[in-house]
C-alpha positions in Angstrom: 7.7 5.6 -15.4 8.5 4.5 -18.9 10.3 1.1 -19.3 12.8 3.0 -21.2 13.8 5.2 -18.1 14.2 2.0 -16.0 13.0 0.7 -13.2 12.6 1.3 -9.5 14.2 -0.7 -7.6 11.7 -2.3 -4.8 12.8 -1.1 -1.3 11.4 -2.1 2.5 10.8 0.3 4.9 10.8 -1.0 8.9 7.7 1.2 10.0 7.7 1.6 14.2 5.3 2.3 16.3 3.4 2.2 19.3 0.0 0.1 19.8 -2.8 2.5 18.0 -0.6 4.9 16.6 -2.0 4.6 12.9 0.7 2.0 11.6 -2.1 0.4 9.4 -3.6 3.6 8.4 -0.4 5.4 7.2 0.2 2.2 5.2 -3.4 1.9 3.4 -3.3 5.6 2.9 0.1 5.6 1.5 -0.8 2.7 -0.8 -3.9 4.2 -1.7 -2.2 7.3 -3.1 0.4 5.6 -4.7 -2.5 3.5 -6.5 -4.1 7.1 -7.9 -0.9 8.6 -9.0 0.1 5.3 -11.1 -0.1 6.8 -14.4 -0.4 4.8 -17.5 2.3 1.5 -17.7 2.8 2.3 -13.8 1.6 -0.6 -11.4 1.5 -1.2 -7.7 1.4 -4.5 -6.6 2.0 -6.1 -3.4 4.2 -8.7 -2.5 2.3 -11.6 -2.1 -1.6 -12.3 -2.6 -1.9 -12.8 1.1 -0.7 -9.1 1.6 -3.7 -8.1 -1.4 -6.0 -10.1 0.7 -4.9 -8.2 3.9 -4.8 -5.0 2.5 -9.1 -5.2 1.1 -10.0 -7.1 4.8 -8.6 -4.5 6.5 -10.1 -1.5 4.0 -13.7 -3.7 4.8 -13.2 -3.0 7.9 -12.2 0.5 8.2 -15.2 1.2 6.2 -17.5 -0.5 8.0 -16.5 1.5 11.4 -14.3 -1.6 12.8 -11.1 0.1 12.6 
């Protein structure tokens, strides 16, 4: 969104769930789309570089078939 429009404000969301139902999935996925629909002067960021660093280990992982 242009800077002219505004901003959006930055909002938590408690996410529940049981043990393996797909908590850190829905997450990366979700992130993942908001990444590709950032257009142009649109960024997502995380929180803190320890959540950045979560975020790739975890994507490592996934890809390497360790869930």
């Amino acid at each position: 969104m242009p800077d002219v429009l505004g901003r959006a404000p930055l909002v938590h969301l408690p996410l529940l769930g049981a043990d393996s139902a797909g908590k850190t999935m829905f997450l990366m996925a979700a992130v993942g789309g908001l990444r590709a629909l950032a257009g142009p002067g649109v960024t997502v960021g995380f929180g803190t570089a320890e959540d950045r660093d979560r975020l790739s280990t975890r994507s490592a992982n996934c890809g390497a078939g360790r869930g």
